[in-house]
Steps between C-alpha positions, in 0.01 A plus 500: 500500500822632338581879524363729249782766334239783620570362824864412451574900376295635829726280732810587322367905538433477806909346596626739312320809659617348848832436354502863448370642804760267654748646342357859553469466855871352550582846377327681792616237755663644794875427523585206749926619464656780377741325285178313332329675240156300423617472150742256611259255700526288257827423487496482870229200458691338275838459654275421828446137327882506510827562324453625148726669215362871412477316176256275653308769717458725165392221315202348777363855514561552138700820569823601335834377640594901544228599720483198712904530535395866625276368715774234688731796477272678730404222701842400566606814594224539800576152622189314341689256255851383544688387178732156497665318232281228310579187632439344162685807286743657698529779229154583584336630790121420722356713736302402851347659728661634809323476876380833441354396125297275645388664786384768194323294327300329795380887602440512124257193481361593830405817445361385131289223657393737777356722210395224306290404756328816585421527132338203555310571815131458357557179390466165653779247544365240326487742197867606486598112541275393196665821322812415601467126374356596224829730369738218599295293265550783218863560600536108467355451146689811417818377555463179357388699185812681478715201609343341146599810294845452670501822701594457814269674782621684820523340784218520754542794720658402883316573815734592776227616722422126608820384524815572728726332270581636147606304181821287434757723422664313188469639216189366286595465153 
């Protein structure tokens, strides 16, 4: 049985209330580095996939090239990102993380997940695995529905909680 739009809008309600109380609770999250405003987590995640042009970092979060430049700027200057010459422009510039950078983000994602999962505490495993399966399935036909308007989507976010390694550092074009 196909979905109905009553159920469709009620789904697509529900993400975006989460999406907002996301959003509202990154606000009140406590800070993991002085030089890291929670504002600029995101670029943080991105550049944690590796290498990336401000232009590209603005343009995944859908944030102006100013403020994420800002952002860098401050990033740089507490020893989170480190700035190098594009290998494939040397007129331009991509930014990495440092040691530090991704020691940040790891507390970052470990402390989220650590409050993720006492959000979660009443609920049983096999509940957050069907959940979690179930909005990899809606992130999936998502991005193959903007892929067909030609839009390109953002990557998918980088875990370096489970990992000791972090991602190539070439530039990704």
């Amino acid at each position: 049985m196909s979905v109905s739009r009553e159920s469709a809008n009620e789904l697509f309600l529900s993400l975006i209330r989460v999406q907002k109380l996301l959003l509202a609770a990154r606000h009140h999250a406590p800070r993991v580095h002085a030089g890291v405003d929670t504002a600029a987590y995101p670029v943080l995640f991105v550049v944690a996939g590796g290498p990336a042009r401000v232009s590209d970092i603005a343009s995944t979060i859908h944030s102006d090239v100013s403020t994420v430049s800002r952002h860098v700027s401050g990033l740089v200057r507490h020893g989170l990102l480190a700035k190098a010459a594009d290998p494939s422009d040397g007129r331009a510039q991509v930014v990495s993380l440092t040691a530090e950078g991704i020691e940040v983000v790891r507390e970052i994602q470990h402390r989220r997940a650590g409050w993720f999962q006492q959000l979660l505490e009443g609920w049983e495993g096999a509940d957050c695995d069907e959940l979690s399966e179930r909005l990899h399935a809606l992130s999936d036909v998502l991005d193959t529905s903007l892929r067909t308007r030609g839009a390109t989507p953002p990557p998918p976010p980088t875990d370096l909680t489970l990992t000791d390694s972090v991602p190539s550092q070439e530039h990704r074009a």
